[in-house]
Kinemage of the C-alpha trace (Angstrom):
@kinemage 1
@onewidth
@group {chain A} dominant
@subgroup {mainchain}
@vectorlist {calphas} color= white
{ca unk a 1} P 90.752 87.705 128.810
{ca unk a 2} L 90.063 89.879 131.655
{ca unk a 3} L 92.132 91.760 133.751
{ca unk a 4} L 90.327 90.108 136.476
{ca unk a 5} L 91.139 86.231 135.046
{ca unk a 6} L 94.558 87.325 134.604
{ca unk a 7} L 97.543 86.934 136.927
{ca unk a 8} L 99.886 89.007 137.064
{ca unk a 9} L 103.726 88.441 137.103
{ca unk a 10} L 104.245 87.948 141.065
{ca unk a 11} L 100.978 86.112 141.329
{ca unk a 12} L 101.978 83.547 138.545
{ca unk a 13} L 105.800 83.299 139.573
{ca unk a 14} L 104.855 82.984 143.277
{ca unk a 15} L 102.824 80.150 141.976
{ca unk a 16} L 105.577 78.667 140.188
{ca unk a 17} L 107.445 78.162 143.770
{ca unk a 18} L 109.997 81.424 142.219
{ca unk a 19} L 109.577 84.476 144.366
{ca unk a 20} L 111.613 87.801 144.452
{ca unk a 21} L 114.882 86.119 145.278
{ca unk a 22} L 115.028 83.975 142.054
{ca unk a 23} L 114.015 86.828 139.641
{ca unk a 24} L 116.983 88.660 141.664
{ca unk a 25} L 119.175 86.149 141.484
{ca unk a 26} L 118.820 84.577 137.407
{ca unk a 27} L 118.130 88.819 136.838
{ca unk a 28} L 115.065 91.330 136.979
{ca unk a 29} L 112.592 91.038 134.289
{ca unk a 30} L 111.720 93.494 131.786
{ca unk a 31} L 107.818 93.748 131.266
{ca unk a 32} L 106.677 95.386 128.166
{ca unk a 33} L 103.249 95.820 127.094
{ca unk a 34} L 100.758 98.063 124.903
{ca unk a 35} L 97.306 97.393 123.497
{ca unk a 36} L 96.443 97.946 120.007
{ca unk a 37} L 93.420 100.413 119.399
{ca unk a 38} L 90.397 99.095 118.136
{ca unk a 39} L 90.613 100.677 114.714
{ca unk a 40} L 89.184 98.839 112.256
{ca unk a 41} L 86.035 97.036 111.814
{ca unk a 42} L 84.759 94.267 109.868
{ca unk a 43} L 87.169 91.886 110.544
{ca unk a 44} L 86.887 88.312 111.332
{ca unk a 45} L 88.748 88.795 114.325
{ca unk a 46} L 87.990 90.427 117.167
{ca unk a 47} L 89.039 90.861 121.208
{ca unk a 48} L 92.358 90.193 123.023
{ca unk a 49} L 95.548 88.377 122.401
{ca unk a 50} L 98.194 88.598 125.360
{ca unk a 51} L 101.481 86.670 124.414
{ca unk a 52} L 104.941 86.763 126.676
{ca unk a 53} L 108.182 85.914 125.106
{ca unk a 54} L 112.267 86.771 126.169
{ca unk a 55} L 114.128 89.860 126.130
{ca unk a 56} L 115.984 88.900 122.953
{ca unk a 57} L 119.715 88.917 123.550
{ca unk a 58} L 119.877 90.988 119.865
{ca unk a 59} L 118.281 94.228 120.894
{ca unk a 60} L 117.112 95.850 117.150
{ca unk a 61} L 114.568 92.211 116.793
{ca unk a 62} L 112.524 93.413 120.142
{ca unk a 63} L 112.870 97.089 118.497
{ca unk a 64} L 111.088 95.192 114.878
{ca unk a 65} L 108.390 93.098 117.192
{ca unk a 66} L 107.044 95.290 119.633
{ca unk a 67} L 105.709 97.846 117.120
{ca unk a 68} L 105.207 95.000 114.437
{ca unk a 69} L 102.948 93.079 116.839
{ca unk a 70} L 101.137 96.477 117.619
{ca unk a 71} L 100.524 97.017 113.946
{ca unk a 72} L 99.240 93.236 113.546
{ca unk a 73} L 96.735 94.349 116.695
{ca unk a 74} L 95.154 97.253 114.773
{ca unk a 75} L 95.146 95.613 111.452
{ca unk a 76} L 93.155 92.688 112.373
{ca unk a 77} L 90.795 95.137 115.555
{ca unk a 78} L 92.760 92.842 118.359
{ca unk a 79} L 93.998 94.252 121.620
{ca unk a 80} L 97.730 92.724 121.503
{ca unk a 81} L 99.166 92.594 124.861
{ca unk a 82} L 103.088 91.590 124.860
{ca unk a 83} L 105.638 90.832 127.752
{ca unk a 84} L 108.953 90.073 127.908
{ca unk a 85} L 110.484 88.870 130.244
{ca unk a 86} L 114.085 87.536 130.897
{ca unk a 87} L 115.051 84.252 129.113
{ca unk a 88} L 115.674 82.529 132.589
{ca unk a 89} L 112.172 82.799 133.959
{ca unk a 90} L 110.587 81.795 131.102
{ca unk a 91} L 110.375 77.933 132.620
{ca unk a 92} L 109.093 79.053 135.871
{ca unk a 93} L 106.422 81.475 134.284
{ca unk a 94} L 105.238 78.167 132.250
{ca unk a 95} L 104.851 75.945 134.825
{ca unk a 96} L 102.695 78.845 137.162
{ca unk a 97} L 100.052 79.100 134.095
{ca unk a 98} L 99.764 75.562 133.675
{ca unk a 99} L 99.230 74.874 137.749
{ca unk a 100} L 96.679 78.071 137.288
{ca unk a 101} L 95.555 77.399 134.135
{ca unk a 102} L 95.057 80.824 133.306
{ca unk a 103} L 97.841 82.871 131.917
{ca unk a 104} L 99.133 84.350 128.553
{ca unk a 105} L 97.446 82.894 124.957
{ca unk a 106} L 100.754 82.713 123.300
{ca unk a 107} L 103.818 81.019 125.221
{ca unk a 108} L 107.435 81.808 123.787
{ca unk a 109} L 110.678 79.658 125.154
{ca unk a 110} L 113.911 78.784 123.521
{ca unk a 111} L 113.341 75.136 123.570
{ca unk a 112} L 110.682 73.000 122.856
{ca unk a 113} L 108.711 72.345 125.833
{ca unk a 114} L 107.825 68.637 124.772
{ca unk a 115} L 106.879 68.093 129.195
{ca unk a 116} L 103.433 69.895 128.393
{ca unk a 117} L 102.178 68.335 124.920
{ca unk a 118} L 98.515 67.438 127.224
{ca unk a 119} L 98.590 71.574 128.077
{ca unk a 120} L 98.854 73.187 124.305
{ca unk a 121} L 96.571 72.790 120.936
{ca unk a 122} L 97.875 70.940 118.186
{ca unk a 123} L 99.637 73.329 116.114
{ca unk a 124} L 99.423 71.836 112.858
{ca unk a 125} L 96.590 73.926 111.064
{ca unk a 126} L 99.046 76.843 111.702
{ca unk a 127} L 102.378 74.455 110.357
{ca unk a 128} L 99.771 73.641 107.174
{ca unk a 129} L 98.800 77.169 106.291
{ca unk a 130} L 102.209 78.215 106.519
{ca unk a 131} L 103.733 75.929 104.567
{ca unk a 132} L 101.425 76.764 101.951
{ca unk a 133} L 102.935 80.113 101.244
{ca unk a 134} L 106.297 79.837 102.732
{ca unk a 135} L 107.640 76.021 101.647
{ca unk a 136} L 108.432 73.076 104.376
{ca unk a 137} L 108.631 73.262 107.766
{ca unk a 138} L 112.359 72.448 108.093
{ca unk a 139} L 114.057 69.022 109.689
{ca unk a 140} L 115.049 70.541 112.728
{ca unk a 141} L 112.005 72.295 113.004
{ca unk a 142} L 109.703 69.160 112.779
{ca unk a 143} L 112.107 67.434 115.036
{ca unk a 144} L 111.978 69.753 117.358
{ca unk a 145} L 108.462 70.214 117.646
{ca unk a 146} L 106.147 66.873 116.384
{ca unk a 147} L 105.331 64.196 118.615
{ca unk a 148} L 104.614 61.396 115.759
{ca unk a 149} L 104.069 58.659 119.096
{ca unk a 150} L 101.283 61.785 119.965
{ca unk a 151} L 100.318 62.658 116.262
{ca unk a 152} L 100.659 66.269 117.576
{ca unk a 153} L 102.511 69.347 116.918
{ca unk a 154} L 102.959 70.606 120.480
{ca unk a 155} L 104.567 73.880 119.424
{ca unk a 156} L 105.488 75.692 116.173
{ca unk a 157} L 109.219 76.900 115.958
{ca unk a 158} L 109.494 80.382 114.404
{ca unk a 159} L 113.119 80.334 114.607
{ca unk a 160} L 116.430 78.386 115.407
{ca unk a 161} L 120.009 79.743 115.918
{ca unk a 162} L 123.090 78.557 114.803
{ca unk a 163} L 125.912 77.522 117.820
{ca unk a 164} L 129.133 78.408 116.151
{ca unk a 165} L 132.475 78.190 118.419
{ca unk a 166} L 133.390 81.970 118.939
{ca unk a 167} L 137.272 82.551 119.523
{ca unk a 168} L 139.707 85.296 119.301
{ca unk a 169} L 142.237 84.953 116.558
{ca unk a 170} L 144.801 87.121 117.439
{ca unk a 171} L 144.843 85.075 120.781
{ca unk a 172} L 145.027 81.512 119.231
{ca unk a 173} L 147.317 82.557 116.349
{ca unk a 174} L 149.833 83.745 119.134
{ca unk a 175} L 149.839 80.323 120.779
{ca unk a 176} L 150.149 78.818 117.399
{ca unk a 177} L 146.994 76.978 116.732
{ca unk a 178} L 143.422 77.273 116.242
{ca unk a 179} L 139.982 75.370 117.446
{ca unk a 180} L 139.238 73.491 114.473
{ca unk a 181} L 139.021 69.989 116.536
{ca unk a 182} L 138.927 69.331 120.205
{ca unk a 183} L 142.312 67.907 120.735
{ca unk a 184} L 143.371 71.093 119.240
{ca unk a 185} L 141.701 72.786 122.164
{ca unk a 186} L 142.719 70.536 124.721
{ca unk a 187} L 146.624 71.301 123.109
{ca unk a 188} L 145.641 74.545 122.984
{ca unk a 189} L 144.192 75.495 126.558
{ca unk a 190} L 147.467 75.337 129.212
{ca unk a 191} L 149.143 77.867 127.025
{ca unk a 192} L 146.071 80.376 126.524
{ca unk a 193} L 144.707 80.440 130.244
{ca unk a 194} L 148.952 80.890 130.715
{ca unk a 195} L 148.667 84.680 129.129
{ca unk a 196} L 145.660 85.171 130.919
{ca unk a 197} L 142.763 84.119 128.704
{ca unk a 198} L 141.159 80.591 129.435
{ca unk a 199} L 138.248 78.917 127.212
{ca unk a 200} L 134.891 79.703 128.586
{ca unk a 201} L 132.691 76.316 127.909
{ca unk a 202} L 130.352 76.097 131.057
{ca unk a 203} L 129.157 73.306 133.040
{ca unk a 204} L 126.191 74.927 134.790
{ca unk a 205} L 122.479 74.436 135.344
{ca unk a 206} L 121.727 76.628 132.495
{ca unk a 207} L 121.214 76.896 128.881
{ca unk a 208} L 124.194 77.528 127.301
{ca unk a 209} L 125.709 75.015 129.138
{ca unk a 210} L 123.614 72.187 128.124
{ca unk a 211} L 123.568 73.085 124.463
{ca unk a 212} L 127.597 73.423 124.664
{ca unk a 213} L 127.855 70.076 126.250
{ca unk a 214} L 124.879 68.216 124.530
{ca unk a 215} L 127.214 68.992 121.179
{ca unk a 216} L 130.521 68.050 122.795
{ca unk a 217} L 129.204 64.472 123.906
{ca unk a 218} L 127.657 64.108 119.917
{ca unk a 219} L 131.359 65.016 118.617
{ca unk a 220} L 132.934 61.619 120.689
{ca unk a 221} L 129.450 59.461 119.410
{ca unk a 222} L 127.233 59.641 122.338
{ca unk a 223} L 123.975 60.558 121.672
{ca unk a 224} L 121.247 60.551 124.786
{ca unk a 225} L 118.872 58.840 122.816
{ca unk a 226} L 118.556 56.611 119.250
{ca unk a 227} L 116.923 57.637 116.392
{ca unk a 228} L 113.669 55.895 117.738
{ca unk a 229} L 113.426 57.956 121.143
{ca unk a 230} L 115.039 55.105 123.089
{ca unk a 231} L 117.911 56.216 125.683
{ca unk a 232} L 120.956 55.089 124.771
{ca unk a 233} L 123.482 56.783 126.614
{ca unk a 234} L 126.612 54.869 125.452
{ca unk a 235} L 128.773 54.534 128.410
{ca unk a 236} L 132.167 54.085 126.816
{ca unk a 237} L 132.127 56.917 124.668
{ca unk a 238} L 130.282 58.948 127.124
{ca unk a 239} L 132.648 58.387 129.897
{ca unk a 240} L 135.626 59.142 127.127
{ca unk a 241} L 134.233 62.320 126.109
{ca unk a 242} L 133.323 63.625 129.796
{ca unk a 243} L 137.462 62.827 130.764
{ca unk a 244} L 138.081 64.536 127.964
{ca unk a 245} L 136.080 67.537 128.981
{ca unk a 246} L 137.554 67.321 132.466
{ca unk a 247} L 140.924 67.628 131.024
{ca unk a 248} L 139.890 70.772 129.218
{ca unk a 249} L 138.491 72.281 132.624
{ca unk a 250} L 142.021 71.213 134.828
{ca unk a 251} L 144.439 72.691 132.473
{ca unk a 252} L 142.616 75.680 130.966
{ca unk a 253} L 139.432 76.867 132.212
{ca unk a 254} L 138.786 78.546 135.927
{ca unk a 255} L 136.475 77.131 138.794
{ca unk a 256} L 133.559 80.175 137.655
{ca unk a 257} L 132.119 78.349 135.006
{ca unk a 258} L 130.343 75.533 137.652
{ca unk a 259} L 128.410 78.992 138.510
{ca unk a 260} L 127.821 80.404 135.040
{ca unk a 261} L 123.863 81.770 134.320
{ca unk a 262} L 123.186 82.458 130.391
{ca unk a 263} L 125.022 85.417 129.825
{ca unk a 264} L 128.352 84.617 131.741
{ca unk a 265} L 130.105 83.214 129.141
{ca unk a 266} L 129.125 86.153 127.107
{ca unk a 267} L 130.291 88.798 129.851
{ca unk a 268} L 133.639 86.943 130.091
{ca unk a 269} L 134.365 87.296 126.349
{ca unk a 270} L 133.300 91.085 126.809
{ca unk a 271} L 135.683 91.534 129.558
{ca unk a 272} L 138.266 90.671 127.247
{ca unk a 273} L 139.176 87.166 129.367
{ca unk a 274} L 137.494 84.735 127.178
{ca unk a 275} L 139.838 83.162 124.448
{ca unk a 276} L 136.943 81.238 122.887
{ca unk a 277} L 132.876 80.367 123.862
{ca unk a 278} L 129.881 78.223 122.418
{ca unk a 279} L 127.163 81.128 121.622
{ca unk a 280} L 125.279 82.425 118.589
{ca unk a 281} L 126.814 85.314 117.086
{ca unk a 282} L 124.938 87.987 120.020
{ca unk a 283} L 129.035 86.712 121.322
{ca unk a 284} L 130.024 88.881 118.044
{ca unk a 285} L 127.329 91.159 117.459
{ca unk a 286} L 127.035 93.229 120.919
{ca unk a 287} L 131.147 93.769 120.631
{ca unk a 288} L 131.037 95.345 117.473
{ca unk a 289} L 128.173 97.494 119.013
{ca unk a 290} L 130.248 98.714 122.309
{ca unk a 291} L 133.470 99.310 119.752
{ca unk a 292} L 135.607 96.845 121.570
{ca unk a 293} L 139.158 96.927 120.840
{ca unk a 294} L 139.227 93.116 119.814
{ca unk a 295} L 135.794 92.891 117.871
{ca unk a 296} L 137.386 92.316 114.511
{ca unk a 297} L 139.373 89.550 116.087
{ca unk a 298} L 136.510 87.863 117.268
{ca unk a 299} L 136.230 84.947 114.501
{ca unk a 300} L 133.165 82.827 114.292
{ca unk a 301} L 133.722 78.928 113.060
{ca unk a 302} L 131.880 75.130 113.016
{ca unk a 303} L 132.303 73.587 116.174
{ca unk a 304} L 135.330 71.819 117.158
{ca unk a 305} L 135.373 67.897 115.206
{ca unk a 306} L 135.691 65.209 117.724
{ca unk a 307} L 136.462 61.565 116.991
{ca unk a 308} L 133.051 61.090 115.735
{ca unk a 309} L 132.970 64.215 113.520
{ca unk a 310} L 131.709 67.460 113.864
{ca unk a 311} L 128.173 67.708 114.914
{ca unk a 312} L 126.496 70.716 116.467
{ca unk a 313} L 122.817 71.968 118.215
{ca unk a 314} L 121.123 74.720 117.411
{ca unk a 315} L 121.820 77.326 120.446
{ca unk a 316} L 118.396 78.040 121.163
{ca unk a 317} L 115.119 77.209 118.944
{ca unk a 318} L 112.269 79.702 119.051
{ca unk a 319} L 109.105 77.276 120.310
{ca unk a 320} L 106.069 79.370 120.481
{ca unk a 321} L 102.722 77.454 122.103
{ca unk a 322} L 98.914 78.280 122.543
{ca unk a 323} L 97.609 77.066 125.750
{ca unk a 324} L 94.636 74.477 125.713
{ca unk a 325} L 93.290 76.793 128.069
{ca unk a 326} L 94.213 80.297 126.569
{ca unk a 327} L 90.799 82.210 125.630
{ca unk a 328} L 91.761 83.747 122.359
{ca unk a 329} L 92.550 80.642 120.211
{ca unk a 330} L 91.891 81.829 117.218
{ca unk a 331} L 93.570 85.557 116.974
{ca unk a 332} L 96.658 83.340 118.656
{ca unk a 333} L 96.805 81.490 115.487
{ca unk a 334} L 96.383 83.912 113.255
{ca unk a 335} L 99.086 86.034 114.702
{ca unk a 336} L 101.656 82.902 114.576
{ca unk a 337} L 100.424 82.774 110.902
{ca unk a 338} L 101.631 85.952 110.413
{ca unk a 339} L 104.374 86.476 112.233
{ca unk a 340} L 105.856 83.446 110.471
{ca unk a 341} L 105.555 84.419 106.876
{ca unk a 342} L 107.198 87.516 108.424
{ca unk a 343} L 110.007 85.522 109.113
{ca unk a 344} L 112.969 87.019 106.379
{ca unk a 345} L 111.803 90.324 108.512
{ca unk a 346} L 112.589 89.206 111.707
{ca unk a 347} L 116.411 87.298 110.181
{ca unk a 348} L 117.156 90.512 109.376
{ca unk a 349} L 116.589 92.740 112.176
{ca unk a 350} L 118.272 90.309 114.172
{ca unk a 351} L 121.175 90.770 112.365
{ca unk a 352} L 121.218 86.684 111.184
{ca unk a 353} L 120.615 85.781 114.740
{ca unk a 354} L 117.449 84.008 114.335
{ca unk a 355} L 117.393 81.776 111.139
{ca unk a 356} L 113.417 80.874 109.691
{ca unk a 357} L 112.076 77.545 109.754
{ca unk a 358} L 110.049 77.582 106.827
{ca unk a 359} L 112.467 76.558 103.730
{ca unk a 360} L 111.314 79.399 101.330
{ca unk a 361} L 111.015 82.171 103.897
{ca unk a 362} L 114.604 83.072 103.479
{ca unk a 363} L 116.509 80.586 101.580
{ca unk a 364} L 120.146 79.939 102.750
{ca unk a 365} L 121.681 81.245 99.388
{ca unk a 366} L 119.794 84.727 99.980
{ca unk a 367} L 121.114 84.643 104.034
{ca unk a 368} L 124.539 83.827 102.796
{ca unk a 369} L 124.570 87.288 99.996
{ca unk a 370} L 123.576 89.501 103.086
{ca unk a 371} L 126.297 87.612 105.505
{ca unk a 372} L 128.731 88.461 102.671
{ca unk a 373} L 127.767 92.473 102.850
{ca unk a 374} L 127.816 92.941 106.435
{ca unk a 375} L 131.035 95.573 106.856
{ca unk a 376} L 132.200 94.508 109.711
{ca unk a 377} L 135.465 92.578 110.176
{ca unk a 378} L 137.274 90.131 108.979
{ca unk a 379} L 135.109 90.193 105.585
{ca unk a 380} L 132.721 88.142 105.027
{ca unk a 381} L 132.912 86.619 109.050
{ca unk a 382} L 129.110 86.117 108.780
{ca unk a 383} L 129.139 83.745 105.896
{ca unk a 384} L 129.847 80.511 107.459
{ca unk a 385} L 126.673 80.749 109.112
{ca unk a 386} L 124.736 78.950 106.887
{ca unk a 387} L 127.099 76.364 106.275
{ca unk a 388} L 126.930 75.709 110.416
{ca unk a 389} L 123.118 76.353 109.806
{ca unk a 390} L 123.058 73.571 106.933
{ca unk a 391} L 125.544 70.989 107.990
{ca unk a 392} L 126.410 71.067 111.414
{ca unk a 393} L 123.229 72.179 113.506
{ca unk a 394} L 121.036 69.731 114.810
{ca unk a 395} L 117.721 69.676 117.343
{ca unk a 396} L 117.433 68.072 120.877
{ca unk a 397} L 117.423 64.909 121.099
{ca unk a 398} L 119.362 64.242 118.019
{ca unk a 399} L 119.118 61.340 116.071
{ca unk a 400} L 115.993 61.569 117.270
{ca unk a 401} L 113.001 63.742 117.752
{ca unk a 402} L 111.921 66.375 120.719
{ca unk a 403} L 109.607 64.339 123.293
{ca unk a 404} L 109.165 64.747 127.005
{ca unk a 405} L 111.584 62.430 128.305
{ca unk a 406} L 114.410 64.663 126.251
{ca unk a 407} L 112.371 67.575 127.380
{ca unk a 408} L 112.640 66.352 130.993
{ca unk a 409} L 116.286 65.317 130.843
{ca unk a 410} L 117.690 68.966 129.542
{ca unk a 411} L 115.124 71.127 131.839
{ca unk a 412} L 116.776 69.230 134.711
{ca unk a 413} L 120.334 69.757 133.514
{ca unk a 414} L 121.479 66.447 134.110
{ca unk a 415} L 124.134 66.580 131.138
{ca unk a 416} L 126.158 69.849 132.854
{ca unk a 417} L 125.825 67.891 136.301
{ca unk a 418} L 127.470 64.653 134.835
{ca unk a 419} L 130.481 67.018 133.381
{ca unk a 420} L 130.941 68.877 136.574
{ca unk a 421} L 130.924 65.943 138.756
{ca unk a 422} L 133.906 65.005 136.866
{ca unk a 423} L 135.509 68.107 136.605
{ca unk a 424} L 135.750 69.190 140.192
{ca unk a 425} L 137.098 65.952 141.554
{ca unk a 426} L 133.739 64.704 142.948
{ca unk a 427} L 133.287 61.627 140.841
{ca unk a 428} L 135.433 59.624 138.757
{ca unk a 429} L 133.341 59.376 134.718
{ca unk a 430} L 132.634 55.800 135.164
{ca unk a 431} L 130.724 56.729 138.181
{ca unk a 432} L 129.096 59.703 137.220
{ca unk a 433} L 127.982 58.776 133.656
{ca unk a 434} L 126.500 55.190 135.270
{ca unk a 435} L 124.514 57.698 137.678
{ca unk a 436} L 123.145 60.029 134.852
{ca unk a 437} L 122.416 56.971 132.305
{ca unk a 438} L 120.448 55.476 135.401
{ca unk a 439} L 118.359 58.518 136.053
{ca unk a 440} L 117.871 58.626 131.893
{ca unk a 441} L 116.093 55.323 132.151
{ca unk a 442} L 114.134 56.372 134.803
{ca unk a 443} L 113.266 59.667 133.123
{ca unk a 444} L 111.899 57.903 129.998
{ca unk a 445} L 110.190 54.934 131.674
{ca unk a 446} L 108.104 57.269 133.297
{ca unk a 447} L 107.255 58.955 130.266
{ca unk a 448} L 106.809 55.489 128.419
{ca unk a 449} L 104.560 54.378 131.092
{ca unk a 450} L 102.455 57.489 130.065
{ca unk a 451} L 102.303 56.562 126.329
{ca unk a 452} L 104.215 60.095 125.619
{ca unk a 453} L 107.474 58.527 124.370
């Protein structure tokens, strides 16, 4: 499109309602673009492609896709425009191109956005061709992404990331235990925020948060919804696991994390403070970078069992979308073709932070030989991945599908809000899990009046 058509970053964020004082308060952006050279001629596609996805918490991935997109530009006579920008204006950004209808061709976010399935192509010619090549679009993936009430693919996932629990073993082995279930944690979290080093699990309007505490209330056998998209917040065993989680927060954690933003939990197991976090394995990975004294102490395990077992989220899953209204359909397409069969690429220079969604692309058997080579310590830390990946991770919405009632109900952050309530003395559980499973209904009779759920 042209420069003209396009709006730039203040226009479209000014739009959004999110001027200078949100990007300095959730953290500056960092806009990257280049334009491929028209090169090569002949091909069947031709023109522009602008896409905008996250600064990607790994940094060696952005190193890979930067140039790799460039390349793809040249190859195929495309000027490839690319931004990033930081992960938590990546909501804000969406909803300014929708109200202007103008904006990037390709969309990237770290969850599904389900709440704009009437703004975005169906994405299934691109799931088809893929899967022709690369084997089936994964469980998570298509649950994540497929409206079957809509018959419609309203993204394509090029990635997911495994949510292990992160904890330092030298800590926990000199308090005697370790965080393989959640009354071992509760045992466990007087004595470690005694020496000085609390558990960081937030309960904050922001991502980590809600994946952390989305998994926590599916360990104690509440689930937000049924297997057929209807809510079914169960109060008993929601109001169980949210004392529970209050108990956790009184007796080892500090006031900080009702404040936390995405990386917070991250800083405080940098700073050395942290005895253990929810995160993907950037927790482990940017330690090891910076040479931190207690990187080979960082261990990386399933989450916590519960009474109901031991079920887990993915931490973030890589949605990408083409706007109905973007004006290079077709090289967008072709470029999420691509970029997905390119997926055992982009596992790697992540460092195993993003897994693929296509079964073939890099089978878990192949993920789990690298894990076992990576030299850093203890030996072989990495390999439990894929067991986590395999048995433990599931997508929003869990046991059922992504839709935009779900979509609605974690972009509002209504799960951290019913823990914190709790936690800081403002409401008892009975009270504030009635108040959240009353603004659930509402959420998805709305979106069941629409015929979207």
């Amino acid at each position: 499109m042209s420069e003209e058509k396009r709006l730039n970053r203040r226009e479209l964020l000014k739009k959004a309602g999110a001027g200078a004082a949100a990007v300095g308060a959730a953290g500056a952006g960092a806009p990257f673009a280049f334009a491929g050279p028209h090169k090569y001629k002949g091909r069947w596609l031709s023109g522009n492609l602008s896409l905008i996805t996250w600064v990607h918490f790994v940094p060696s991935y952005d190193a890979w896709f930067d140039p790799w997109a460039k390349a793809w530009g040249e190859a195929n006579d495309v000027q490839v425009t690319v931004d990033h920008i930081n992960n938590t204006l990546l909501d804000t950004r969406a909803a300014a191109e929708v109200a202007a209808q103008s904006g990037h061709d390709l969309f990237f976010n770290l969850h599904p956005m389900a709440l704009y399935y009437d703004q975005v192509i169906d994405h299934k010619d691109i799931v088809t061709e893929v899967a022709r090549t690369q084997g089936a679009y994964m469980p998570i993936a298509q649950a994540s992404t497929y409206s079957a009430k809509l018959k419609k693919y309203f993204a394509v996932s090029d990635s997911y990331v495994p949510d292990p629990v992160v904890w330092r073993y030298d800590l926990w082995t000199g308090v005697g235990a370790e965080p393989n279930t959640w009354e071992n944690v509760l045992k466990a979290a007087p004595k470690l925020k005694k020496i000085g080093h609390p558990i960081g699990i937030g309960q904050s309007q922001e991502l980590d948060s809600n994946m952390a505490l989305f998994a926590f209330l599916m360990c104690f056998g509440s689930f937000l919804q049924d297997a057929n998209n209807h809510p079914s917040l169960d109060t008993k065993k929601t109001v169980q696991a949210v004392n529970f989680m209050a108990q956790i927060y009184r007796v080892g954690e500090t006031p900080d994390i009702f404040s936390w933003n995405p990386a917070s939990n991250n800083n405080y197991l940098y700073a050395g403070t942290a005895s253990l976090i929810l995160n993907a394995i950037s927790a482990t990975r940017t330690p090891e970078a910076l040479h931190l004294p207690f990187s080979d102490s960082l261990w990386i395990w399933p989450i916590p069992a519960g009474p109901y077992g031991r079920l887990g989220l993915e931490h973030l899953m890589g949605c990408w979308n083409i706007w109905k209204f973007a004006q290079n359909k077709a090289n967008a397409e072709q470029f999420l073709i691509d970029l997905l069969k390119a997926g055992k690429q982009a596992t790697l220079q992540s460092q195993l932070y993003n897994f693929p969604t296509f079964a073939k692309t890099f089978p878990f058997p192949e993920i789990r030989k690298v894990a076992a080579a990576d030299p850093h310590k203890p030996n072989g830390k990495y390999t439990i991945l894929t067991t986590i990946a395999e048995k433990y991770t599931h997508n929003i919405g869990y046991p059922g599908t992504m839709n935009p009632a779900m979509d609605e109900v974690f972009s509002t952050f209504l799960i951290p809000q019913m823990f914190a309530q709790v936690s800081q003395g403002k409401l008892t559980a009975a009270q504030s899990v009635a108040q959240t499973k009353a603004q659930v209904s509402q959420i998805y009779a709305k979106w069941r009046a629409r015929g979207a759920v």
